[in-house]
N, C-alpha and C positions, 0 to 999 in steps of 0.2 A: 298455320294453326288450324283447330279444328273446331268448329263454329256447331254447336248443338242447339236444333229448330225442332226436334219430333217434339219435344214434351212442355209443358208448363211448368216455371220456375214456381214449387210448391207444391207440385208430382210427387207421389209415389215413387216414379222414374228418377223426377231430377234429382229425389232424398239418395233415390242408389248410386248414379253416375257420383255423388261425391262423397259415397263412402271411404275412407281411408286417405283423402286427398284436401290438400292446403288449400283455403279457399281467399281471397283476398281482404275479405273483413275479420278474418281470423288472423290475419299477418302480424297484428299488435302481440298477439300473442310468442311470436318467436324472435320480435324485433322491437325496441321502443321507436321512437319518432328521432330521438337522437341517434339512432345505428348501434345501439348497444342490446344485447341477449335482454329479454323480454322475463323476468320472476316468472311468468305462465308459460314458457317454455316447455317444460318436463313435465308438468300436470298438461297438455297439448300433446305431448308424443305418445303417453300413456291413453288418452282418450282415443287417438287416431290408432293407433294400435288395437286395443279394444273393439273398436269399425271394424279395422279390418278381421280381426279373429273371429268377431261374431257375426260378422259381414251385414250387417246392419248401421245405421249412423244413432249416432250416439242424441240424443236430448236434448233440445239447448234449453235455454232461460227465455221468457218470456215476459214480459208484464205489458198493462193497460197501454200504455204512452207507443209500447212497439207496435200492438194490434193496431193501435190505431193508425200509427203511421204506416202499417202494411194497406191496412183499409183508402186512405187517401193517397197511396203512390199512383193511382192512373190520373187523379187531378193534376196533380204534381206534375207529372209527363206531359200531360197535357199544356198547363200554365208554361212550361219550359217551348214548345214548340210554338203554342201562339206569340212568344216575347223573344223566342230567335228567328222565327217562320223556318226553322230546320225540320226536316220529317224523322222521326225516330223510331226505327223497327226492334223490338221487342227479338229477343234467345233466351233461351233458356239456360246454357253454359256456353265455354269456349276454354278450350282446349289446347294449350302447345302440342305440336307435332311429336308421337309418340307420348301422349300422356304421361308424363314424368315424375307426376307424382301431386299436380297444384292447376290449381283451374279459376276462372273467374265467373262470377254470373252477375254480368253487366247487366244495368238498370236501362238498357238502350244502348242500338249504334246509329250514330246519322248516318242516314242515307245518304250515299253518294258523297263521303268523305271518310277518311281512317283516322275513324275518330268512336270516344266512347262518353257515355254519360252516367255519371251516378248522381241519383236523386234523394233525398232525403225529406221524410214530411215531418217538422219536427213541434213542438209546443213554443208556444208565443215568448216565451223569454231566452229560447233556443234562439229564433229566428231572428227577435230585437237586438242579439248581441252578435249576430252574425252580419245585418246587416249592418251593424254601427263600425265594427271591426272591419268589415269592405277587405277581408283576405279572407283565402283557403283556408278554414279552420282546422288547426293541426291534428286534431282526432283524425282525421279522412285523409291524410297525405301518404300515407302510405297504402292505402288502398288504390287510391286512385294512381299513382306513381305503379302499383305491380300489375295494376290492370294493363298498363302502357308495356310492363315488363313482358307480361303475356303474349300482348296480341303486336309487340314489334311497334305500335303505333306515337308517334311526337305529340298527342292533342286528345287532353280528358275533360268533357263539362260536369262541370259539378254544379247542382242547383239545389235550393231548400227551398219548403213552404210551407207558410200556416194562412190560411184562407183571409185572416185578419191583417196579413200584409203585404207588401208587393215581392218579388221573391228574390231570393237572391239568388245568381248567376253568372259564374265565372270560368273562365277558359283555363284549363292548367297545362304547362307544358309539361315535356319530358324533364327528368332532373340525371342525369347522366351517374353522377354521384351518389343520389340514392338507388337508385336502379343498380348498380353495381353489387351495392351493399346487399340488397331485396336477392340479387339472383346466388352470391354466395351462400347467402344463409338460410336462402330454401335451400340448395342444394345440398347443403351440406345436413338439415335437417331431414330431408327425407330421406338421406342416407343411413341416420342414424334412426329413421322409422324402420326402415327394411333390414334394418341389423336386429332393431329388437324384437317385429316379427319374427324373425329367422329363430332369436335363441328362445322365444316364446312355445315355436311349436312342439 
């Protein structure tokens, strides 16, 4: 894999490295959480298409509750490494071998283990139902499941937080079965991205 450090996830840089390219919190989009084709599929190939022709990335959606969870994700990191004592270094993307078309931009990898982290800073009624729940909340399993697909790796931490409660953190392993599913149906999607460029131009 090819691990990307020159730039800040939020760069100028990192918006182009993933111009045209599946990113892992977009995955809902071409998969449900059951393994079946995702309704935002096609309105997704047509966006990533569009990246690529105009070679710029497309807009996302934003509101209040994300800013601010972008704004408290170094707390967030932080609470995560005081309550595992793991050290967690910061990339900007990461890359399969020959860019293939999908890339992740992990929220941290532990030091000195092959392993990744994705953190989320979310509002108090996010986090009271996560922690009461005490599993992987299925919004985030396929994220973190293609992050694993990516980098080759058996062991994803996933943590949340809202300053008003203790946090939650858990270990996720590999799932063989969905990772199967995740590597067919990028592949097969970005096939049929580089088809539609092709009859685009």
């Amino acid at each position: 894999m090819e691990i990307i450090r020159d730039c800040l996830q939020g760069s100028p840089e990192w918006f182009e490295y993933r111009i045209g390219s599946v990113g892992a919190s977009s995955i809902t989009k071409i998969i449900t959480s059951q393994g079946k084709r995702s309704s935002q599929r096609k309105a997704y190939l047509y966006t990533l298409a569009g990246e690529i022709m105009a070679g710029q990335k497309a807009d996302s959606y934003s509101n209040q509750y994300m800013s601010d969870g972008i704004e408290r994700e170094p707390q967030t990191r932080m609470t995560f490494q005081l309550e595992t004592m793991k050290q967690v270094e910061e990339v900007a993307l990461i890359f399969p071998d020959g860019r293939p078309g999908y890339h992740i931009s992990p929220d941290g990898l532990i030091i000195g283990e092959d392993a990744g982290l994705e953190l989320k800073s979310v509002i108090p009624a996010t986090q009271a139902k996560y922690l009461d729940n005490g599993k992987m909340p299925t919004a985030y399993i396929l994220q973190v499941q293609m992050s694993m697909f990516v980098t080759g790796w058996d062991t994803w931490w996933f943590c949340s937080h809202h300053p008003a409660f203790k946090p939650f953190i858990i270990e996720v392993k590999r799932d063989e079965t969905i990772i199967s599913i995740i590597g067919t149906e990028l592949n097969q999607f970005v096939s049929e991205l580089k088809n539609l460029v092709e009859r685009l131009k």
